[in-house]
BAKOLPA-107195 format. One line per 10 residues: number of its first residue (from 1); their letters; for each residue y, z, x of N, C-alpha, C. Coordinates in Angstrom, 2 decimals. Example, Ala and Ser with C-alpha at 12.3 -4.5 7.8 and 13.67 -1.06 7.14 Angstrom:
BEGIN
1) AS) -5.69/7.80/13.19/-4.50/7.80/12.30/-3.30/7.80/13.20 ~ -2.25/7.08/12.85/-1.06/7.14/13.67/0.03/7.87/12.90
// end
This chain:
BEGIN
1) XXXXXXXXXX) -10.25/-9.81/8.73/-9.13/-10.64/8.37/-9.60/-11.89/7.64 ~ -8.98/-12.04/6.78/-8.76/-13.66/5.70/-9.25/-14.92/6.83 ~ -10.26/-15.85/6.43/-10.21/-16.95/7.73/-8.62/-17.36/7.51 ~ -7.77/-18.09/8.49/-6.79/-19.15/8.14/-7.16/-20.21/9.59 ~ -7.15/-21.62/9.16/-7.27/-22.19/10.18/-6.24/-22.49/11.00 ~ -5.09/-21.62/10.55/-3.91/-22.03/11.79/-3.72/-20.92/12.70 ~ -4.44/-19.81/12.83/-3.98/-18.75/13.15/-5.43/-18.70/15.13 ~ -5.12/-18.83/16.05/-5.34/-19.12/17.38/-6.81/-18.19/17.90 ~ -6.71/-16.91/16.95/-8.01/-15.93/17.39/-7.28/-15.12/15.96 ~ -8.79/-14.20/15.89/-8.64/-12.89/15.02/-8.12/-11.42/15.00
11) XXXXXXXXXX) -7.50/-11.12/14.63/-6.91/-9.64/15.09/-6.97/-8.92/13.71 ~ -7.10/-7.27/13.95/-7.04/-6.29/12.90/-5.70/-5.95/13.17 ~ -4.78/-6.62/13.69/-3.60/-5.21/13.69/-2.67/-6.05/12.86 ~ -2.20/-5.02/11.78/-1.74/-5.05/10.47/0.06/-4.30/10.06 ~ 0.41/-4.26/9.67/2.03/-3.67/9.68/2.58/-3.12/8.08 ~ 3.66/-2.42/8.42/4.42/-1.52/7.01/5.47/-1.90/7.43 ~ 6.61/-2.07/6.23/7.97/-1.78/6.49/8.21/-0.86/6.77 ~ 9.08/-0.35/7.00/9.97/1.04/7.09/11.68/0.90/7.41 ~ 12.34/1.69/7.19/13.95/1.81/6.95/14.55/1.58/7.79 ~ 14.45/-0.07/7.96/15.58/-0.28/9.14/14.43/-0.58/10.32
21) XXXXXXXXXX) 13.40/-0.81/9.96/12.13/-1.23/11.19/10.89/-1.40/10.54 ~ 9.89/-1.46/11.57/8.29/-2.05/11.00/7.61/-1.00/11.51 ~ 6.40/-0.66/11.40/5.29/-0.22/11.77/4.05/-0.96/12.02 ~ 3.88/-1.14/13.38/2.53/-2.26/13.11/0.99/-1.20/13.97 ~ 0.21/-1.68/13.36/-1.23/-0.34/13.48/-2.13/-1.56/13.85 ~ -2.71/-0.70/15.07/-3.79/-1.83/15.64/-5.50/-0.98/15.90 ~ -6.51/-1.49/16.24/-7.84/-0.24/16.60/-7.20/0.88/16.41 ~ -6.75/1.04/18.02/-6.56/1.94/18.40/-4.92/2.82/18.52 ~ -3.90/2.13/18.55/-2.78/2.61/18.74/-1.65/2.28/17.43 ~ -0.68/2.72/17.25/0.46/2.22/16.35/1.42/2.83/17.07
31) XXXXXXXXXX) 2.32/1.65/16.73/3.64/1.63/17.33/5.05/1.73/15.99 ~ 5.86/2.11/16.21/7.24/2.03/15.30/7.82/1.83/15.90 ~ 9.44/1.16/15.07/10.05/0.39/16.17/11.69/0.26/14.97 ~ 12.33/1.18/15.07/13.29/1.08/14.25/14.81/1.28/14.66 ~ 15.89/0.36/14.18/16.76/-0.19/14.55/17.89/0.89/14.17 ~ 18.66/1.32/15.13/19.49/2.63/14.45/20.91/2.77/14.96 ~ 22.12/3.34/15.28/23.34/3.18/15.40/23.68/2.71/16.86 ~ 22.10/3.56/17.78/22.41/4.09/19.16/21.24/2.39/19.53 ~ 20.76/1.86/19.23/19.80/1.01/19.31/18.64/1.07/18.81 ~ 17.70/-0.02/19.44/16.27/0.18/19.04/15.54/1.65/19.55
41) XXXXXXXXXX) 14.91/2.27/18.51/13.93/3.77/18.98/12.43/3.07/18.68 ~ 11.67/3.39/19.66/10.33/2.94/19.51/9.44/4.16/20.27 ~ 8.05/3.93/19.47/7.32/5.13/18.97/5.83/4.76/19.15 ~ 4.76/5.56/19.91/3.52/4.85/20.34/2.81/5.93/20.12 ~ 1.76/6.28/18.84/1.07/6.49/19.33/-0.47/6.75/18.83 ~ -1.50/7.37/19.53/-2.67/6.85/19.45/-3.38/7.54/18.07 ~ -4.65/6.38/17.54/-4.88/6.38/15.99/-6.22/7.47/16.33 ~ -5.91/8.38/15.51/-6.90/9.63/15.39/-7.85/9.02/13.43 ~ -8.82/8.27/14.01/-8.97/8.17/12.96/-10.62/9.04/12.36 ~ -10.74/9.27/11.18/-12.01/9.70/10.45/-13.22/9.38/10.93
51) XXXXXXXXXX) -12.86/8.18/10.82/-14.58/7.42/10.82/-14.84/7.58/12.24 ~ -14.14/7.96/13.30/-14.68/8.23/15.01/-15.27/9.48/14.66 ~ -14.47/10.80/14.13/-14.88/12.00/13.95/-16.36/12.24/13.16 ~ -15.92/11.26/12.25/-17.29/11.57/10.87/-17.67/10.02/10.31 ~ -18.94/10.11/11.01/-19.32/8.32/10.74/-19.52/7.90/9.48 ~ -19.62/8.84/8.48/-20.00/8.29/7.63/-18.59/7.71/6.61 ~ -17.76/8.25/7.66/-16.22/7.66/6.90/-15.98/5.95/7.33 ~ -17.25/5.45/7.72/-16.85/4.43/8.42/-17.91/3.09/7.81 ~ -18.64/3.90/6.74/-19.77/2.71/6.34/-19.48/2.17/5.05 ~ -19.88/1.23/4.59/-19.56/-0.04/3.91/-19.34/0.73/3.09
61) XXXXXXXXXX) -18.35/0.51/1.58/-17.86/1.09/0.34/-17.12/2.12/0.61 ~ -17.69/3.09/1.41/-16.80/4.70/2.02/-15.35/4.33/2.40 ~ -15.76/3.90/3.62/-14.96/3.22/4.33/-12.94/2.77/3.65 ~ -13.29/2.16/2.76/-12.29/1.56/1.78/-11.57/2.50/1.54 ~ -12.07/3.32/0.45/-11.23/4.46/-0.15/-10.71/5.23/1.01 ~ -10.93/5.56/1.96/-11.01/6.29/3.64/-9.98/5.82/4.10 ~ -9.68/4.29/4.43/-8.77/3.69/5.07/-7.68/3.63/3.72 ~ -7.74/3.13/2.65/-6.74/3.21/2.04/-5.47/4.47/1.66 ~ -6.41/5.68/1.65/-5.55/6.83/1.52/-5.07/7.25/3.15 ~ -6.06/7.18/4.04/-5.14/7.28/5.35/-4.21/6.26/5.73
71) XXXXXXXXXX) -3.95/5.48/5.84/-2.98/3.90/6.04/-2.08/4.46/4.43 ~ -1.89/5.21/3.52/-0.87/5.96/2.73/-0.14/7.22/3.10 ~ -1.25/7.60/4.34/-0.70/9.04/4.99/-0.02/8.36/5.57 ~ -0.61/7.61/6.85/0.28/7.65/8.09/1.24/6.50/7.58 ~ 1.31/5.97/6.95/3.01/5.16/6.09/3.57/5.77/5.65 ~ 3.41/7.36/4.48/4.37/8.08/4.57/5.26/8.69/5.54 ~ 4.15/8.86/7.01/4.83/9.62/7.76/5.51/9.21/8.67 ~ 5.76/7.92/8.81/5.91/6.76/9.55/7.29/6.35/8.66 ~ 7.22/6.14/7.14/8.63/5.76/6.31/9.75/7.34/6.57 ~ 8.98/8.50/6.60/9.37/9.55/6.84/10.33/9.57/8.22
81) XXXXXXXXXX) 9.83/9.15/9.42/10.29/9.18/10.80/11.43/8.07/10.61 ~ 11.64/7.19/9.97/12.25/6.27/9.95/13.37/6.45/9.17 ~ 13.26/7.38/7.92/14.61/7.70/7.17/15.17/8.77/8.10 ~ 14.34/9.42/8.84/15.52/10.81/9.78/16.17/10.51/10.75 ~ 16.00/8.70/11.48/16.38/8.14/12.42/17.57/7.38/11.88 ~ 17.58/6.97/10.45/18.61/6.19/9.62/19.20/7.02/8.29 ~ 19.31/8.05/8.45/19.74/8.98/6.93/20.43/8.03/6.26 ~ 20.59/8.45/4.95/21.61/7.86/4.39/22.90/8.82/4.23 ~ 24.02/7.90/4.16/25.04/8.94/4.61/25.19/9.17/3.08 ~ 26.09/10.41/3.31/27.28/10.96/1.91/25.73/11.06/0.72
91) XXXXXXXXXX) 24.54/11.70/1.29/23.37/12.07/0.21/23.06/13.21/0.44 ~ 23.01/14.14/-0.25/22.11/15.91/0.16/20.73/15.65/-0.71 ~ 19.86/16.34/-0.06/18.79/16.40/-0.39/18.61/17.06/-1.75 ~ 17.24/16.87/-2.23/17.28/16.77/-4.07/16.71/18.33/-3.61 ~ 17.11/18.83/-5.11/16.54/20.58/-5.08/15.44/20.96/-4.91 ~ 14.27/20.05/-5.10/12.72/19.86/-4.91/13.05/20.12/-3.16 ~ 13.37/19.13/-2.70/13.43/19.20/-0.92/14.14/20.09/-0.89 ~ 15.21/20.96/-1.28/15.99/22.16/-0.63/15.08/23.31/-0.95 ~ 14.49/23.45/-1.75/13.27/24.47/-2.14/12.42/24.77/-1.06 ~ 12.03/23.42/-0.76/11.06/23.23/0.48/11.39/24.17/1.46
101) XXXXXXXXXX) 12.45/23.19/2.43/12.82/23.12/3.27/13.43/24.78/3.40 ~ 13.58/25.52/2.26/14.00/27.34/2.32/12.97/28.01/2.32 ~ 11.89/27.52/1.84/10.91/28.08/1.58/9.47/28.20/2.98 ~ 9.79/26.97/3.49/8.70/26.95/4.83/8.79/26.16/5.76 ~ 8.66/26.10/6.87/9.01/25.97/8.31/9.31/24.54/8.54 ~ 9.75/23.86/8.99/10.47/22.03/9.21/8.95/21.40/9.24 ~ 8.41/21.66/10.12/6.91/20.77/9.97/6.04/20.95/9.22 ~ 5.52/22.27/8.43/5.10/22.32/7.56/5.50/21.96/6.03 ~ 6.87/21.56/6.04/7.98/21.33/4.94/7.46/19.58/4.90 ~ 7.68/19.41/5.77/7.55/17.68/6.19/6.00/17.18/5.76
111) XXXXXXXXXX) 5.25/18.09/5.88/3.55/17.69/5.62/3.72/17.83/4.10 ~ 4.14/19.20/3.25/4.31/18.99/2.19/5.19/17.72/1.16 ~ 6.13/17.72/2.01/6.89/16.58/0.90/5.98/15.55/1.18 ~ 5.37/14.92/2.01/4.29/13.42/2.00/3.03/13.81/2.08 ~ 2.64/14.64/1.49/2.01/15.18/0.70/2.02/14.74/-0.62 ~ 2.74/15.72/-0.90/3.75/15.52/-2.72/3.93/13.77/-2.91 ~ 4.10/13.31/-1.92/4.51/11.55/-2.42/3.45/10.94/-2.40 ~ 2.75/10.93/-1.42/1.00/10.58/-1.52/0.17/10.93/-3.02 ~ 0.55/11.97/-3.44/-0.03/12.60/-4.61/0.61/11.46/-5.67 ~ 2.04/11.63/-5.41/2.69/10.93/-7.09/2.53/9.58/-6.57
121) XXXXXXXXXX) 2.68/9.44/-5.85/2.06/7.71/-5.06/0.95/7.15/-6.28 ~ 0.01/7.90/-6.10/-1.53/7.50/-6.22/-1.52/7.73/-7.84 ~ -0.86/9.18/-8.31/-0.97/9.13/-9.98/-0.16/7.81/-10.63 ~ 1.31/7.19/-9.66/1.61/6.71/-10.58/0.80/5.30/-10.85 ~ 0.29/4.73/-9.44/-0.55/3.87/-9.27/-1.67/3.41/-10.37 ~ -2.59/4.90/-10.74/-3.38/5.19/-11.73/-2.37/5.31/-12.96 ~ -1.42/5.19/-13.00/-0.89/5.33/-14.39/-0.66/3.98/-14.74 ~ 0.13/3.35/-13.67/0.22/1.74/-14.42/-1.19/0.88/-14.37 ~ -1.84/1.00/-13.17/-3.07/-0.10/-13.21/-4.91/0.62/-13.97 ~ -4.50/1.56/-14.11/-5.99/2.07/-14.91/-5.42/2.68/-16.86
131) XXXXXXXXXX) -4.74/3.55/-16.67/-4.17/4.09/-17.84/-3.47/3.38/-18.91 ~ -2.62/2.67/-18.43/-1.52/2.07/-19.45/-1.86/0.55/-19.77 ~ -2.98/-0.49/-18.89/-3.54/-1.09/-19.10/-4.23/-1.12/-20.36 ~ -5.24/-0.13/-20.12/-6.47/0.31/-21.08/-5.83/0.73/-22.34 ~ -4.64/1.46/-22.51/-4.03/1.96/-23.60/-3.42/0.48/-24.39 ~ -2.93/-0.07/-23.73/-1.56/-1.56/-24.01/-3.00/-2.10/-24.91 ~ -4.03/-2.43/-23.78/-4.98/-3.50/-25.06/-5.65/-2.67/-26.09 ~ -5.65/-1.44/-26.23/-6.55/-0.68/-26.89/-5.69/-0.62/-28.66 ~ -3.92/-0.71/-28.53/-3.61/-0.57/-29.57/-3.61/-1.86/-30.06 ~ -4.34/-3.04/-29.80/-3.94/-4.44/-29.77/-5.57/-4.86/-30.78
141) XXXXXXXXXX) -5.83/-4.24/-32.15/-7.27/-4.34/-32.28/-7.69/-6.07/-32.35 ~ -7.46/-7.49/-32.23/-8.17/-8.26/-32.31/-8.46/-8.48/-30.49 ~ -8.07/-7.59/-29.91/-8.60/-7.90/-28.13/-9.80/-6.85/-28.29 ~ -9.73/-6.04/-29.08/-10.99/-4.99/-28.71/-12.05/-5.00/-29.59 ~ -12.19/-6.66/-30.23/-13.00/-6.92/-30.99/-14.62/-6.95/-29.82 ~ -14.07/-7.88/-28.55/-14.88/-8.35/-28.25/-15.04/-8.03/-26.58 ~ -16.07/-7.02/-25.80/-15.83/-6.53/-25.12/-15.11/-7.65/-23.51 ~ -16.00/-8.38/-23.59/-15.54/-9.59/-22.54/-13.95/-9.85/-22.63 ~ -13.26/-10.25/-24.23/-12.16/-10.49/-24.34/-11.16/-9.10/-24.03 ~ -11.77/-8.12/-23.87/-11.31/-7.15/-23.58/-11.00/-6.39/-22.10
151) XXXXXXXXXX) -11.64/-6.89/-21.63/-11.92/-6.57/-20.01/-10.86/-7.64/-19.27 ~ -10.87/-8.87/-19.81/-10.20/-9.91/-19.55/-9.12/-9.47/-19.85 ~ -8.08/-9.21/-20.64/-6.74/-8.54/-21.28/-6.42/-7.66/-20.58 ~ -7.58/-6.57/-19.72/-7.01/-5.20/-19.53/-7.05/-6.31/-17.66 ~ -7.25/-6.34/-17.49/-6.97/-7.36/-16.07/-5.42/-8.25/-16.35 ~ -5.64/-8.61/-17.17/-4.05/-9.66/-17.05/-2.92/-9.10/-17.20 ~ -3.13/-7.61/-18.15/-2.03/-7.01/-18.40/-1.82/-6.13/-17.07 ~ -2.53/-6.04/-16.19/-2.59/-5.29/-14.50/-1.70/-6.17/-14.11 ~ -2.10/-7.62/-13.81/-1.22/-8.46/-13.15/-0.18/-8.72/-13.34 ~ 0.08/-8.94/-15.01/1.48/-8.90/-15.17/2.00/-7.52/-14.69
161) XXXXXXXXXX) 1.98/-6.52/-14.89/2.58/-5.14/-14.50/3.10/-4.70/-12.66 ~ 1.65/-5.76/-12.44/1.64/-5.81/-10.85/3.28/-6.48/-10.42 ~ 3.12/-7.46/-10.95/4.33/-8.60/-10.76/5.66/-8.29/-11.39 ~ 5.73/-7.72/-12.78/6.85/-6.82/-13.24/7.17/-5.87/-11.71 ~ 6.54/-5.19/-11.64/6.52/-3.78/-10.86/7.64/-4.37/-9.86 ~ 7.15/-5.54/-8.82/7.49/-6.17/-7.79/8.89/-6.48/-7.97 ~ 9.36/-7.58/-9.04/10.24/-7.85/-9.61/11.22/-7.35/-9.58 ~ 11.00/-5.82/-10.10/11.88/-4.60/-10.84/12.41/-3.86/-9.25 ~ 11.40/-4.28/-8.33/11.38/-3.55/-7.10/12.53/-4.29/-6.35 ~ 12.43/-5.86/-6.36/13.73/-6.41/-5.56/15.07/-6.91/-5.83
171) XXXXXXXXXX) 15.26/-6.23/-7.17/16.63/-5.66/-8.09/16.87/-4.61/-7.03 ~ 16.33/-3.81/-6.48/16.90/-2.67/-6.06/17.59/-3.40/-4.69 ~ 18.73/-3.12/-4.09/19.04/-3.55/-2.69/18.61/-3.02/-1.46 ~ 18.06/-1.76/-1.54/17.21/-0.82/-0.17/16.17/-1.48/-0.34 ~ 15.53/-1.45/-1.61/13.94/-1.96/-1.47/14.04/-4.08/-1.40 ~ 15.02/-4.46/-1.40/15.20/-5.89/-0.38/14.90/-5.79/0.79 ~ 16.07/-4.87/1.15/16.28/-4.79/2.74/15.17/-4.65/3.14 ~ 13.97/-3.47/2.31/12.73/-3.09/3.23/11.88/-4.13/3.32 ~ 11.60/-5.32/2.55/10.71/-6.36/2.25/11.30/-7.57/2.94 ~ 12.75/-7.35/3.66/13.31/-8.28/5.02/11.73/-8.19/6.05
181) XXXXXXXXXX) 12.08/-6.64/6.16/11.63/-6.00/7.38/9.77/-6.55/6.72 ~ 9.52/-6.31/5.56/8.04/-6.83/5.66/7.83/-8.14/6.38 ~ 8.27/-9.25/5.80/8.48/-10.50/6.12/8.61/-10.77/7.68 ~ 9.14/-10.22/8.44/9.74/-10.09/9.58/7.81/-9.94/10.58 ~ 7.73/-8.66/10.01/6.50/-8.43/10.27/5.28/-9.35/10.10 ~ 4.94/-9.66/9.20/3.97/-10.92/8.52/4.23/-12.31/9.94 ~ 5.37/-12.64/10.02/5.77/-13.41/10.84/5.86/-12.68/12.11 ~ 5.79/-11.78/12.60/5.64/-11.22/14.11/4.21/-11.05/14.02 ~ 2.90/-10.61/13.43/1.78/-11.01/13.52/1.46/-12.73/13.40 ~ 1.61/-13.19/12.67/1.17/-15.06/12.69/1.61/-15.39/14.16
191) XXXXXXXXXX) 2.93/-14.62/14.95/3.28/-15.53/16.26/2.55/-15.00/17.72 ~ 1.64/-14.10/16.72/0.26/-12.97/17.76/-0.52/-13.70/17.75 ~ -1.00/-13.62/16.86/-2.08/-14.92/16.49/-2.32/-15.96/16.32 ~ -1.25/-16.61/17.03/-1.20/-18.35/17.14/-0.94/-18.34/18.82 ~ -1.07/-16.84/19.32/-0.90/-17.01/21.07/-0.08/-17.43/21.94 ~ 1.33/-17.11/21.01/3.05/-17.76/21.32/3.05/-16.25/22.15 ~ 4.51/-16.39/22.83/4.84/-15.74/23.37/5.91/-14.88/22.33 ~ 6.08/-13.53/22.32/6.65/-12.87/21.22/8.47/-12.88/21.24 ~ 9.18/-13.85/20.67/10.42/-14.06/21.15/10.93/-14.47/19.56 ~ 12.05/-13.96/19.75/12.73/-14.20/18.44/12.60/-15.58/17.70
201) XXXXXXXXXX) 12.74/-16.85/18.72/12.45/-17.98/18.38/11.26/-18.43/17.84 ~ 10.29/-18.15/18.37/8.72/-18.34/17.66/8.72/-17.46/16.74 ~ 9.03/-16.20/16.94/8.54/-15.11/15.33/9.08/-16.60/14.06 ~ 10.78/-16.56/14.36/11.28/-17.25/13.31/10.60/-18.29/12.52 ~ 10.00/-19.05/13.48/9.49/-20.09/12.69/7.70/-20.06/12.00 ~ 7.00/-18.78/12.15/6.13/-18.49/11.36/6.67/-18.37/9.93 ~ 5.58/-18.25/9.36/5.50/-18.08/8.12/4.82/-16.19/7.45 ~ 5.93/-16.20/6.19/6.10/-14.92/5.66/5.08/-14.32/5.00 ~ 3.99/-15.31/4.89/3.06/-14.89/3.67/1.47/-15.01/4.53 ~ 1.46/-13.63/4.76/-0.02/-13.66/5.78/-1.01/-13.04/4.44
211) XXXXXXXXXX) -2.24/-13.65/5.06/-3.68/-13.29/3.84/-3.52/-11.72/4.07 ~ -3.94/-10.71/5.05/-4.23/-9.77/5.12/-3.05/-8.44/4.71 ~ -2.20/-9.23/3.85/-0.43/-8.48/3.08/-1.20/-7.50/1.98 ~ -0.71/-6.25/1.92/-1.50/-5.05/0.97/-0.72/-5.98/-0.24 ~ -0.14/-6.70/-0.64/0.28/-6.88/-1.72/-1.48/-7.84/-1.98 ~ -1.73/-9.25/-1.54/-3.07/-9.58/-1.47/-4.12/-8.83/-2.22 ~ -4.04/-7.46/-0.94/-5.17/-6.57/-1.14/-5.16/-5.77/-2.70 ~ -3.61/-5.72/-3.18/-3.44/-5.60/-4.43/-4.26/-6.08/-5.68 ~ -3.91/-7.63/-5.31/-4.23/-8.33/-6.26/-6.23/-8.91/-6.51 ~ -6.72/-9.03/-5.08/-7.58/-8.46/-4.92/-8.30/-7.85/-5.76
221) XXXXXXXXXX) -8.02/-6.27/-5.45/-8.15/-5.32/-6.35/-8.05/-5.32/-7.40 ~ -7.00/-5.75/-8.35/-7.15/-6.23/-9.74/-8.56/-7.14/-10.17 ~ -8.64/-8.01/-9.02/-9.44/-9.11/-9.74/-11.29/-8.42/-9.70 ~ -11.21/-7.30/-8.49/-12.50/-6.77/-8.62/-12.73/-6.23/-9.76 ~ -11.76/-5.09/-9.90/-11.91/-4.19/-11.01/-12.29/-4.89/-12.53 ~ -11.29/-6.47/-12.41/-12.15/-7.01/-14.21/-13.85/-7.18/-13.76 ~ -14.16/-7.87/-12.46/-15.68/-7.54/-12.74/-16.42/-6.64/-12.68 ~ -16.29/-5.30/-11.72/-16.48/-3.90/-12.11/-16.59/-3.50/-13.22 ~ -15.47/-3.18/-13.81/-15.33/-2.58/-15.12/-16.35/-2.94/-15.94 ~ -16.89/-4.66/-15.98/-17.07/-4.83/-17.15/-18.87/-4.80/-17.65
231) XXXXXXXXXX) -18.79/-3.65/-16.81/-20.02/-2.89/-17.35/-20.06/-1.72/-17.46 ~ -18.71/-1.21/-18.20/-18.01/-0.68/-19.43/-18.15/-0.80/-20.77 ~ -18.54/-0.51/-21.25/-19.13/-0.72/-23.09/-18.83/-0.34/-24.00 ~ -18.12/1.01/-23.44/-17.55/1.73/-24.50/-16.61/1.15/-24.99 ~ -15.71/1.77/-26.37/-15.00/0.97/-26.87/-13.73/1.89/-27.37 ~ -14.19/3.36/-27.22/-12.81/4.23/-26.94/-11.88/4.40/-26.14 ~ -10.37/4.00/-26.36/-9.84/3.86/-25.04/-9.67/5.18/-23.69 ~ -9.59/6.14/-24.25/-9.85/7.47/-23.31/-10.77/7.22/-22.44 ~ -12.10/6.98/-22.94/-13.70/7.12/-22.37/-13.66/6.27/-21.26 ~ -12.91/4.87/-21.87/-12.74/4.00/-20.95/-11.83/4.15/-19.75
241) XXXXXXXXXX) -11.09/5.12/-20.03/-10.12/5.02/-18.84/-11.20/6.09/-17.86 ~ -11.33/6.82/-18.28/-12.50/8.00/-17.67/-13.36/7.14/-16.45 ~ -14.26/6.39/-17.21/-14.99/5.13/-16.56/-14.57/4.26/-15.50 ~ -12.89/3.71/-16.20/-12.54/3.11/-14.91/-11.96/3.94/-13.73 ~ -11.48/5.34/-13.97/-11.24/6.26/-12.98/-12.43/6.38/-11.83 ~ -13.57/6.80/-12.61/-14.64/6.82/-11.67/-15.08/5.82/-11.03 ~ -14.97/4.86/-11.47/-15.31/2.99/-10.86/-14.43/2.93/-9.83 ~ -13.21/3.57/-10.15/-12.11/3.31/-8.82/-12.56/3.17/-7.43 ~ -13.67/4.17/-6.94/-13.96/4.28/-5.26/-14.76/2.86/-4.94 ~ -15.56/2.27/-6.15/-16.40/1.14/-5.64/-15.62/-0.22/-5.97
251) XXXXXX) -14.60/0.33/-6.67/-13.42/-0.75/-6.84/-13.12/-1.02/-5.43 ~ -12.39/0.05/-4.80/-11.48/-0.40/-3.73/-12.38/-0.75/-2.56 ~ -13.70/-0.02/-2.60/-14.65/-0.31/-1.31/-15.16/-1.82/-1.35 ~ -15.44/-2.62/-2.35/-15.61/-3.46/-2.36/-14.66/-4.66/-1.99 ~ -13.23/-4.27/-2.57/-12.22/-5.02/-2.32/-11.56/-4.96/-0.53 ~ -12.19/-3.90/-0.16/-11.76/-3.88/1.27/-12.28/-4.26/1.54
// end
């Protein structure tokens, strides 16, 4: 965790929104906790993770890429548990999911669709912050005069995209509501870690913006990747994206 000097002791346990509730993941256990017609439903249980099974999922650089795509599983499956507890009404499922769901058994149906979202998760991820970066400055020839000025550009145009992305995200009114529930969270960890007692009154008066927020770890990540990258040389934009694809694992291991 980020030092902060207001925060009472250190803790790893970290949190997701989800539809109408939070998810917060600690060592060893995660809990859900989502708000629904009949009341609160809450959900416990214990973290089966890699790196116990196979150590080497657990050492410096590995590690990163390891935790980042699992903490994408178990949030799909976790945002998953949370929309079947809160459907949305007057919606039928898209023909992609009715395919599924005719085609193979409820739990195996369920692994596939967050599956499938994990997958387009991660391409589209790689499409805005490695691909369309590298392309945006590449048709721009006085940035690709000079490789430094170039590396620098393909970083700023991440951040802006990062921050567009966000933007574009809290136009939507579901994806508000879900970033209530982040906030909520951020502030139910700070009132952990300042050694209050956990009550509506203390959550309230923490604060929304904790260091250890994947948005952070986002940006983070951007800022590794301009120094990564930039022992990158090439000057074709394809080659380059190639390059920063493969840079990706020591990107994120480092940034974790």
């Amino acid at each position: 965790m980020a030092n902060n000097k207001d925060c009472g002791f250190r803790t790893s346990i970290g949190g997701q929104a989800l539809i109408e509730g939070i998810l917060m993941r600690g060592p060893k256990k995660q809990a859900i906790v989502c708000r629904t017609a009949e009341g609160l439903v809450e959900k416990v249980d214990e973290l089966k993770l890699l790196k116990d099974k196979y150590p080497i999922f657990g050492w410096p650089f590995i590690r990163g890429c390891v935790t980042f795509i699992d903490s994408m599983i178990k949030g799909m499956q976790a945002l998953t548990y949370s929309a079947e507890l809160v459907p949305v009404e007057d919606q039928e499922p898209d023909k992609l999911d009715q395919w599924i769901e005719k085609h193979f058994e409820a739990e195996k149906a369920s692994k596939i669709v967050i599956g499938t979202a994990v997958v387009l998760g991660i391409a589209l991820a790689l499409f805005l912050f490695i691909f369309l970066p590298t392309l945006i400055v590449g048709l721009i020839k006085p940035l690709t005069q000079n490789l430094v000025i170039r590396n620098l550009s393909e970083g700023v145009v991440k951040i802006i995209i990062l921050l567009a992305y966000m933007r574009l995200c809290c136009c939507v009114s579901d994806v508000k509501r879900l970033f209530s529930y982040h906030g909520a969270e951020h502030k139910t960890i700070f009132c952990y870690e300042h050694g209050k007692p956990l009550t509506v009154e203390n959550v309230r008066t923490e604060s929304r913006f904790h260091p250890r927020c994947g948005t952070s770890f986002l940006l983070v990540v951007v800022v590794v990747s301009i120094l990564v990258n930039s022992v990158v040389t090439l000057t074709n934009s394809f080659a380059r994206m190639g390059c920063h694809l493969l840079l990706l694992p020591l990107v994120v291991g480092i940034s974790y």
